[in-house]
C-alpha positions as CSV (number, residue, x, y, z in Angstrom):
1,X,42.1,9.2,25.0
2,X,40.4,12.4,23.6
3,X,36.9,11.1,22.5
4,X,36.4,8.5,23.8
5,X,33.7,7.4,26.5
6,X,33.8,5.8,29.7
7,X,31.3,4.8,31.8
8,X,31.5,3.3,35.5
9,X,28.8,0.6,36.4
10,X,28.8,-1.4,40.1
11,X,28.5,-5.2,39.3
12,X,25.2,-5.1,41.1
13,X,24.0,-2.7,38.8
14,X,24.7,-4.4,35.9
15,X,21.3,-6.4,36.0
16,X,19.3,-3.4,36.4
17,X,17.0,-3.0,32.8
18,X,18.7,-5.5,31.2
19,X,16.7,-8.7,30.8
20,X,19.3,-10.1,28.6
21,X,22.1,-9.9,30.6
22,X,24.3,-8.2,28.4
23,X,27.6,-6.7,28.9
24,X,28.2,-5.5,25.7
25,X,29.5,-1.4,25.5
26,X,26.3,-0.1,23.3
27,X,24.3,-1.1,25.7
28,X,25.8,0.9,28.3
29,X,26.6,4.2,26.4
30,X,26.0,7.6,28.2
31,X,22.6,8.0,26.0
32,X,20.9,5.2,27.2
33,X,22.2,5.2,30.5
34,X,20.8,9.4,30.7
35,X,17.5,8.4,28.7
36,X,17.0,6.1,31.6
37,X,17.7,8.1,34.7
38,X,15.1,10.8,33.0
39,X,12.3,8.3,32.5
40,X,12.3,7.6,36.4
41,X,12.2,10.7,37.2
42,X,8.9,11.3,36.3
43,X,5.8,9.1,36.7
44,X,6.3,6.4,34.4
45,X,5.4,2.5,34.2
46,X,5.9,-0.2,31.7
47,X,4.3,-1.3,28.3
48,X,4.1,-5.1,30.3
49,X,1.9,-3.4,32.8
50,X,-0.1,-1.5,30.8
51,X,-0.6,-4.1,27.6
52,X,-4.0,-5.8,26.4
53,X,-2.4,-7.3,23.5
54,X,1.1,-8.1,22.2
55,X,1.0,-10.2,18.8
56,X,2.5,-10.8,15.7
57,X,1.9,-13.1,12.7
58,X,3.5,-16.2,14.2
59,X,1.2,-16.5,16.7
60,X,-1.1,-17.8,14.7
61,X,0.7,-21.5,14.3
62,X,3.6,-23.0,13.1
63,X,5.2,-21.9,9.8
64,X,4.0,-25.4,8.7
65,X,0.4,-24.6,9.5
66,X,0.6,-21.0,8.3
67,X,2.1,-21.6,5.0
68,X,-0.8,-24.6,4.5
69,X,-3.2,-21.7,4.3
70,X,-1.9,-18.1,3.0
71,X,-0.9,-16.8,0.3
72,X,0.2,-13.4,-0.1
73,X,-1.9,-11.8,-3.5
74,X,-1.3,-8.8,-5.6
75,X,-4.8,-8.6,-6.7
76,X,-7.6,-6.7,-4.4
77,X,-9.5,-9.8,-2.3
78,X,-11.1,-10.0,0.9
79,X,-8.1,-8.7,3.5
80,X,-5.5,-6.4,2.9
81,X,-2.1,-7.0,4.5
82,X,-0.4,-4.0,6.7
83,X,3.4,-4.4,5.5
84,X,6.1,-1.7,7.0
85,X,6.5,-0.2,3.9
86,X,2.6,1.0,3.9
87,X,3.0,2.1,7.3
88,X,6.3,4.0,6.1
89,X,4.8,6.0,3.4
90,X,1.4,5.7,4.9
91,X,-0.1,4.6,1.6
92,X,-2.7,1.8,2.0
93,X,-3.8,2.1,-1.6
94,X,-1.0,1.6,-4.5
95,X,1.1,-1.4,-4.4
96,X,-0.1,-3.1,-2.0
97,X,-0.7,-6.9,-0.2
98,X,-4.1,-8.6,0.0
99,X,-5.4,-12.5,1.7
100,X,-8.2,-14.9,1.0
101,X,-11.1,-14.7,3.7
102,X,-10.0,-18.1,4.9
103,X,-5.5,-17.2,5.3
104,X,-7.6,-13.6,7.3
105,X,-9.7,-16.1,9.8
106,X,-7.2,-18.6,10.0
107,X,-4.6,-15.5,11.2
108,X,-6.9,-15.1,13.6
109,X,-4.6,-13.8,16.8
110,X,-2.9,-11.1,14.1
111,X,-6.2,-9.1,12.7
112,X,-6.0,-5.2,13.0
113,X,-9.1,-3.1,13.2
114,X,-7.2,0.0,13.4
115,X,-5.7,2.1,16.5
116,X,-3.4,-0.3,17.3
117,X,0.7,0.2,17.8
118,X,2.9,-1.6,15.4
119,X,6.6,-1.9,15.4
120,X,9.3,-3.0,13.9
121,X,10.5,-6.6,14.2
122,X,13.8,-6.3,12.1
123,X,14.8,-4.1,8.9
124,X,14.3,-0.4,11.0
125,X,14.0,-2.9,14.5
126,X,11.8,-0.2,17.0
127,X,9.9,1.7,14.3
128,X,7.2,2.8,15.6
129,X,3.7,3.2,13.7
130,X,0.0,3.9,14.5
131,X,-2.3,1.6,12.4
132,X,-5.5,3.8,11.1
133,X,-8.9,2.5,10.5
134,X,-9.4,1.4,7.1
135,X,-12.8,0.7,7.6
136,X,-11.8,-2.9,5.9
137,X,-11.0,-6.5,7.3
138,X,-6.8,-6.3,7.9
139,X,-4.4,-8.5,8.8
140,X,-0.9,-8.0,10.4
141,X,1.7,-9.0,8.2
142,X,5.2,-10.6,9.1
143,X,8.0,-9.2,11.1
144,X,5.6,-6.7,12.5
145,X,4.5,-6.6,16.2
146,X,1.0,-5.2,17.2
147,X,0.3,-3.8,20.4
148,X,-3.4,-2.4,22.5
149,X,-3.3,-1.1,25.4
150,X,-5.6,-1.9,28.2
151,X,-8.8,0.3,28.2
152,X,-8.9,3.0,30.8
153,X,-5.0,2.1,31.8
154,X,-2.4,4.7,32.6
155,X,-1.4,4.8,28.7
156,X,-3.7,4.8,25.9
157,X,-2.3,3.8,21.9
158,X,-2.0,7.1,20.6
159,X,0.1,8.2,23.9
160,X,2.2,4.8,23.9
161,X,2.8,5.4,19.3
162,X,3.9,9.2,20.0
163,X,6.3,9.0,22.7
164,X,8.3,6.3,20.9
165,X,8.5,8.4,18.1
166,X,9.8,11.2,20.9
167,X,13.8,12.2,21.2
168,X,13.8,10.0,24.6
169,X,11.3,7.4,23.8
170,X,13.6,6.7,20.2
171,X,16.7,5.9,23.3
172,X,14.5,3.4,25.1
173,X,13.8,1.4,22.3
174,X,17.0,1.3,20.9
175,X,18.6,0.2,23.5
176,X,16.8,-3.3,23.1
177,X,17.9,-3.8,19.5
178,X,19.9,-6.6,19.3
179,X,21.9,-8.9,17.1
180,X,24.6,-8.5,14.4
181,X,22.8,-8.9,11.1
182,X,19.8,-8.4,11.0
183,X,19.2,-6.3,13.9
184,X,16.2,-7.5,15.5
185,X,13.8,-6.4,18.8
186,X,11.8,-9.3,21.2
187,X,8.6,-9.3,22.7
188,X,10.7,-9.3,26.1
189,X,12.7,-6.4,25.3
190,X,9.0,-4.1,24.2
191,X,7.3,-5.5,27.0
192,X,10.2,-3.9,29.3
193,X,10.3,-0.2,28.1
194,X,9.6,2.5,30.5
195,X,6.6,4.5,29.1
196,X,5.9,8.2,31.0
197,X,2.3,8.2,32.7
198,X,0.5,11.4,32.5
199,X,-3.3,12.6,33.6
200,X,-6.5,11.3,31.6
201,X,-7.1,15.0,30.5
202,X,-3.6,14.8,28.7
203,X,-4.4,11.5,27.3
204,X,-7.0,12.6,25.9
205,X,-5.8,14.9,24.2
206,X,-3.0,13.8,22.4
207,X,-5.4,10.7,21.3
208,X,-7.6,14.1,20.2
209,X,-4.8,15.1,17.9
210,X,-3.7,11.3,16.6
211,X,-7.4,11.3,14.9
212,X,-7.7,14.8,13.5
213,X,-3.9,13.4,12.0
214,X,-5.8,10.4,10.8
215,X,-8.4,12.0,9.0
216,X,-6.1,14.5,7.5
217,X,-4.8,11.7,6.0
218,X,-7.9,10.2,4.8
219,X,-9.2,12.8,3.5
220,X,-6.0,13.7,1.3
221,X,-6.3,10.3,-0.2
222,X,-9.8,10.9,-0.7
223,X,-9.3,13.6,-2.5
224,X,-6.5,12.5,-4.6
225,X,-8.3,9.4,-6.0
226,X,-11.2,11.7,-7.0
227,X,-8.3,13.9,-9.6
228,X,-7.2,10.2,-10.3
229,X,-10.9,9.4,-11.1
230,X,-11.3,12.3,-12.8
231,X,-8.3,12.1,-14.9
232,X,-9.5,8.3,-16.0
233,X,-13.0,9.9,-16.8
234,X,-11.9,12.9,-19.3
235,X,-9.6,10.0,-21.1
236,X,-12.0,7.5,-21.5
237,X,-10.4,5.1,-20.0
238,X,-11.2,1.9,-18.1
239,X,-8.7,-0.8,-17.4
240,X,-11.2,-3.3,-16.1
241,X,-12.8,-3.2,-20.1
242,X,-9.6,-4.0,-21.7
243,X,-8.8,-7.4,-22.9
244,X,-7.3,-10.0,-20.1
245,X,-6.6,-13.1,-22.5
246,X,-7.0,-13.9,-25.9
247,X,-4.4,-14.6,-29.0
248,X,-3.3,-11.7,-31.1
249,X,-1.8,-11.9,-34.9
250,X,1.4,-10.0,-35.3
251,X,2.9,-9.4,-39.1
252,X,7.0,-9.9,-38.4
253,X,7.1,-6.0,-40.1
254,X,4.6,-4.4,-37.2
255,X,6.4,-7.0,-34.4
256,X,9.7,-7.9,-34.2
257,X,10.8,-4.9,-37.2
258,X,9.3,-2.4,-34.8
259,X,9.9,-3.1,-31.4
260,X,13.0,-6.1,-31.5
261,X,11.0,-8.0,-29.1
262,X,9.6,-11.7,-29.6
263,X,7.7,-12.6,-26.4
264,X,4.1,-13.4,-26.0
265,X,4.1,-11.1,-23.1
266,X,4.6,-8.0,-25.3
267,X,1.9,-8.7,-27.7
268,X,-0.7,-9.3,-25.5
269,X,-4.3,-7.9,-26.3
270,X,-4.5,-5.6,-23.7
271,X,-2.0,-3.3,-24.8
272,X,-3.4,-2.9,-28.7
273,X,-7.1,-1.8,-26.6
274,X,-4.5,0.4,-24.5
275,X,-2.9,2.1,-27.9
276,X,-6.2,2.1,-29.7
277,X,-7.8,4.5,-26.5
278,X,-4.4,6.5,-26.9
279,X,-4.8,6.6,-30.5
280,X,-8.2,8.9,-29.9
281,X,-6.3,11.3,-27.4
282,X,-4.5,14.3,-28.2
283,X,-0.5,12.8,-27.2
284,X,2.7,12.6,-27.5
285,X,6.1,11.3,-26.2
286,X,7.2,11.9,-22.5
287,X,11.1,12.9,-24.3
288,X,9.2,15.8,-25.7
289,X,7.6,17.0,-22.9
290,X,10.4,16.6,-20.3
291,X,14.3,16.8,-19.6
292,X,15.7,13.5,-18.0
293,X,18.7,13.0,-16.0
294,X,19.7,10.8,-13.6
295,X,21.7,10.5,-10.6
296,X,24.7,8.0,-9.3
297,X,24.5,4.6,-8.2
298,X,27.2,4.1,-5.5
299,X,27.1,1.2,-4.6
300,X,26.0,-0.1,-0.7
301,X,29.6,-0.1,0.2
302,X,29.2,3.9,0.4
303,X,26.6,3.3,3.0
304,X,26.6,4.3,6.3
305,X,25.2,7.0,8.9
306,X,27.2,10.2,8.4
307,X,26.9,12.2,5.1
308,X,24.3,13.0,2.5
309,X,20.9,11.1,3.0
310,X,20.3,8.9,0.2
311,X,17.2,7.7,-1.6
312,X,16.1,4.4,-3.1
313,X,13.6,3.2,-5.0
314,X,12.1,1.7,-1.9
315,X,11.9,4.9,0.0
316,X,9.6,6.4,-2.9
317,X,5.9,6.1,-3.0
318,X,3.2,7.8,-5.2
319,X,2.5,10.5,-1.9
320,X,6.2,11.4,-0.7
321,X,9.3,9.9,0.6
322,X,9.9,8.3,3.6
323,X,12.9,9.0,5.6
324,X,16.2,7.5,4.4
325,X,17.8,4.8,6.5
326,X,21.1,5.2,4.9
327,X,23.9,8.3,4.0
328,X,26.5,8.8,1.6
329,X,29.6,10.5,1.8
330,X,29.3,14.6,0.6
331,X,32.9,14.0,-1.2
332,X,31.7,10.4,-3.2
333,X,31.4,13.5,-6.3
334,X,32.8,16.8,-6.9
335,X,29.8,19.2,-6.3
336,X,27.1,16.9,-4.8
337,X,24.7,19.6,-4.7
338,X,24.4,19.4,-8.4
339,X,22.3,16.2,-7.8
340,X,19.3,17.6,-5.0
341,X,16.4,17.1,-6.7
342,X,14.4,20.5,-7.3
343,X,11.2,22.0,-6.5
344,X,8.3,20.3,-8.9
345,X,11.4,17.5,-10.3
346,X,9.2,14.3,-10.6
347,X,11.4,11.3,-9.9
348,X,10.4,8.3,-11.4
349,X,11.5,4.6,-11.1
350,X,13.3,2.8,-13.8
351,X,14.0,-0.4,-11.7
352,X,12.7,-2.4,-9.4
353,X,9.1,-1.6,-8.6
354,X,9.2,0.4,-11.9
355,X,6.9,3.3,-13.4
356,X,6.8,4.6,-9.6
357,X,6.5,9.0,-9.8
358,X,6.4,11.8,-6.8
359,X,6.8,15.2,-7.8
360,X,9.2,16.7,-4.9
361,X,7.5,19.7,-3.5
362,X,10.6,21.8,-2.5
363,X,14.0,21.9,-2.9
364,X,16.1,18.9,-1.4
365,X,19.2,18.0,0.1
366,X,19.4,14.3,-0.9
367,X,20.9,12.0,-3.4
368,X,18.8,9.6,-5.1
369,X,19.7,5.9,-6.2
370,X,20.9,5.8,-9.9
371,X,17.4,3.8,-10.5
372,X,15.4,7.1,-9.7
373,X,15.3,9.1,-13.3
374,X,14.4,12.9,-12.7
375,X,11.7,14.7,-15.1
376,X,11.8,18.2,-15.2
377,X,8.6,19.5,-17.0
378,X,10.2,21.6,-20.2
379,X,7.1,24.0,-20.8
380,X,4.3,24.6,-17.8
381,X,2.0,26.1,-20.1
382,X,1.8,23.2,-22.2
383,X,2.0,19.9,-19.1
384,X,2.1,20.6,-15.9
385,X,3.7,18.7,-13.8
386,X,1.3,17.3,-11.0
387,X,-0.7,16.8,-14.2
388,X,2.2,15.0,-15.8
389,X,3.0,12.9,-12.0
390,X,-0.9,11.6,-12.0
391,X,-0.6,10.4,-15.9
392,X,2.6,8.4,-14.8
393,X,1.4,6.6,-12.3
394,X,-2.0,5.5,-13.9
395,X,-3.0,2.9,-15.7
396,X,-2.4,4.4,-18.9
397,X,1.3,4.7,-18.1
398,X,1.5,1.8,-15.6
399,X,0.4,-0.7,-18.4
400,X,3.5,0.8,-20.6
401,X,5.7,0.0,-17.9
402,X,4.3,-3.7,-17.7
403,X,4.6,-4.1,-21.6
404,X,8.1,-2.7,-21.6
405,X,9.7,-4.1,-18.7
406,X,7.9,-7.6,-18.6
407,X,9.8,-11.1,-18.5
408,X,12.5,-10.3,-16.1
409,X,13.1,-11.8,-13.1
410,X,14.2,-7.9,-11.2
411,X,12.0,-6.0,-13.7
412,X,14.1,-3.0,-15.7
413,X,12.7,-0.1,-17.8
414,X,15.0,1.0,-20.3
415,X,15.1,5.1,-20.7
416,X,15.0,4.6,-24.3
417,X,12.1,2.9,-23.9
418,X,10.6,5.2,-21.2
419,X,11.8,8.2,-23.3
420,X,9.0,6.8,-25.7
421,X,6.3,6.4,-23.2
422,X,3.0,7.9,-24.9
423,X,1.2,10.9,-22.5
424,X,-2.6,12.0,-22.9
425,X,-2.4,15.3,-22.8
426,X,-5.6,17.3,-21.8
427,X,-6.7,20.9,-22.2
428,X,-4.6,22.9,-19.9
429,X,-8.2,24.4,-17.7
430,X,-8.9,20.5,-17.1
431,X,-5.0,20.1,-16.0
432,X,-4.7,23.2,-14.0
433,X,-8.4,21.4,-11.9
434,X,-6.7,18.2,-11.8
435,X,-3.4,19.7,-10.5
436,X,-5.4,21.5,-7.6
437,X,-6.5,18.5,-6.4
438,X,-3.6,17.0,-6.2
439,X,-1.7,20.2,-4.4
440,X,-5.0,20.3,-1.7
441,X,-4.3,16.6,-1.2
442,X,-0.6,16.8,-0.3
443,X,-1.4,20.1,1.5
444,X,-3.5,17.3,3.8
445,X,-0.7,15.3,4.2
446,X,1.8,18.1,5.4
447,X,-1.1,19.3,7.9
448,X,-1.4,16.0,8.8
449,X,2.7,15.5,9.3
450,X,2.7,18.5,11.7
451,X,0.2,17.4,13.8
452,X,2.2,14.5,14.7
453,X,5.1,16.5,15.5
454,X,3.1,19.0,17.5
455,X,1.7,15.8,19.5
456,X,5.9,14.4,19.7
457,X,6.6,18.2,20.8
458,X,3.8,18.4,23.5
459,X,4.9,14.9,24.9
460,X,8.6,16.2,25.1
461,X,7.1,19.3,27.4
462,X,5.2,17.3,29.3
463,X,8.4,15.1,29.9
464,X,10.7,18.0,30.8
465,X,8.4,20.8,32.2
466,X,5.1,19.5,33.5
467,X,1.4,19.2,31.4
468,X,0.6,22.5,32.1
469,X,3.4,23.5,30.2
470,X,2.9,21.2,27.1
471,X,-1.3,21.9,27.3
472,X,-0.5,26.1,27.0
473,X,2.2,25.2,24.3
474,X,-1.0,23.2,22.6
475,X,-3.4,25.9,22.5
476,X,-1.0,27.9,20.0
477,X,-0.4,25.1,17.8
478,X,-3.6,23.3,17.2
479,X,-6.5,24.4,15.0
């Protein structure tokens, strides 16, 4: 019986939070049941009697109605679309979702104008986000639910997105995941969870620290798309002039006899104006300039929650990597450590979203997905390596990728082919500018990240030792 867990419940407690009637043993483990005695403790209420607004994008019609009118585009229009993965690596720029004017009026009960709580409908069910101001017309996107709080009510946004992202807050909301496969969370079950209620003052103040934590990150994406400006500037180049249609002539010795490849796609007139801007540069081949390796591909049947966090493709972004949903086992190879990714490693995307390149900023105990290649820069003096992480994930490289990796239907970048990716290479004063930039920008976004923490932290205080507590912690954390 050692290890196991027993709890006692009377019959007429059963009901008690639990708007589902469920009698199921997760639902009843000592965490939740703890989580729950502690949030009544303390001056609390719930998110029903505190909401303005609870949506998502299904409110807008049926899917009949909905899918006579939207369209989800790749191309920059007149709405962007919020999907979890933006909110995940809080990039609102690369690789992202966009709708016609008429799909964003027509989703009329789902626009976002920024401030608002969004969480997790299935995937991650119960993650937890704070939607910034983009200063731009938005729209929710699907399996997402969007919450406001009233004005002037006992909980404001910022308050309500912080303590769900707290130790005890996390417990309440997992509690009303439900379902096999996929896991999944209700309107009901949000509109049930305690939240703790604390003075205005207080409020205040941790909606204080959610904005500096939003311009932090502004201004860090501001700041990077000036290097990435920059970097386009010095190369002279400008992928809005380069040729969109048109027929190209290709000899069988300069087509087929170089490359093996017989597709339209490949030849299209775009890439020669790419080659002929390259063609001016000072360059050379990214297998010159780099070692690559690559890590293990275990297969999902390795998955699970104990072990080694592991990283896929879809956890990677251009700005960092957002936190691993699954583990691996430490014994799936002999000396796992021998595949952490290092200080300044780039790791770069072979499949998949492809041509995708962060350059890890300290040493780190993870595995990544066999699709993730790892660049270590061979010479500093000649590339270095934020220098080398821009350059991959511009145009210049990006429309390499698309050349290479074009007419599947999961697109695949063959090392061999991206061992033969061409690189501008610059004079090293204009890198070593360029690279600043880019170090002052992720510098923002740590800031930023520990701001959020220090807000989590101050909540927890307030939680366990009273606001007085948590408001003198404050004054040695924040700026």
């Amino acid at each position: 019986m050692d290890g196991l867990e027993c709890v006692e419940i009377c019959l007429s407690k059963l009901i008690i939070d639990n708007e589902k009637y469920r009698f199921d043993s997760e639902f009843f483990q000592k965490k939740y049941l703890s989580a729950y005695k502690r949030i009544k403790t303390i001056p609390h209420s719930t998110i029903r009697d505190e909401l303005s607004i609870l949506t998502d994008f299904h409110a807008n019609g049926s899917y009949e109605s909905i899918a006579s009118v939207f369209k989800l585009l790749d191309t920059p229009d007149y709405a962007y679309m919020v999907r979890t993965t933006d909110l995940e690596k809080r990039d609102y720029i690369h690789d992202v979702k966009y709708v016609s004017e008429r799909t964003y009026h027509f989703l009329e009960k789902s626009k976002v104008y920024g401030g608002e709580v969004i969480i997790n409908k299935i995937g991650s069910p119960g993650r937890t986000f704070l939607m910034p101001d983009l200063h731009k017309p938005v729209s929710l996107g699907m399996n997402q639910f969007m919450l406001r709080m009233k004005k002037d009510g006992k909980i404001n946004n910022a308050l309500l997105y912080v303590f769900l992202n707290s130790d005890l807050g996390k417990l309440l909301i997992e509690r009303k995941i439900n379902g096999t496969v996929p896991l999944t969370i209700d309107k009901e079950a949000i509109k049930s969870i305690y939240i703790p209620c604390f003075s205005k003052s207080f409020l205040d103040c941790i909606e204080l620290i959610s904005k500096q934590f939003e311009s932090l990150f502004f201004e860090a994406d501001d700041i990077y798309l000036k290097a990435k400006n920059q970097l386009m500037e010095h190369l002279r180049f400008d992928r809005s002039n380069i040729s969109v249609s048109g027929i190209t002539e290709k000899g069988l010795s300069e087509s087929f006899g170089v490359s093996g490849r017989l597709d339209a796609e490949y030849y299209q007139p775009k890439y020669d104006d790419l080659f002929l801007v390259l063609s001016k540069l000072s360059t050379k081949p990214l297998c010159s300039l780099v070692t690559i390796t690559k890590s293990i591909e275990p297969g999902s049947e390795c998955y699970g929650e104990i072990g080694v966090p592991f990283i896929r493709v879809s956890d990677v972004s251009i700005t960092g990597i957002a936190k691993p949903t699954i583990k691996i086992p430490e014994n799936i190879v002999s000396s796992i450590e021998t595949l952490f990714p290092k200080k300044d490693t780039i790791l770069f995307s072979k499949d998949g979203s492809v041509g995708i390149a962060y350059q890890v900023e300290e040493d780190l105990k993870v595995v990544t997905s066999g699709a993730l290649l790892h660049f270590k820069v061979k010479n500093a003096e000649e590339i270095l390596p934020e220098y080398l992480t821009l350059v991959l994930n511009s145009d210049i490289v990006q429309l390499q990728a698309e050349r290479d990796a074009s007419g599947a239907i999961i697109q695949h970048w063959k090392p061999d082919d991206i061992k033969k990716v061409t690189i501008p290479i610059l004079s090293y004063e204009l890198q070593k500018e360029i690279a600043d930039s880019i170090k002052a920008s992720f510098a923002k976004r740590r800031k930023a990240e520990k701001l959020i923490q220090v807000a989590i932290k101050a909540v927890e205080l307030a939680i366990e030792n009273g606001e007085d507590a948590a408001l003198k912690w404050l004054e040695t954390q924040v700026d």
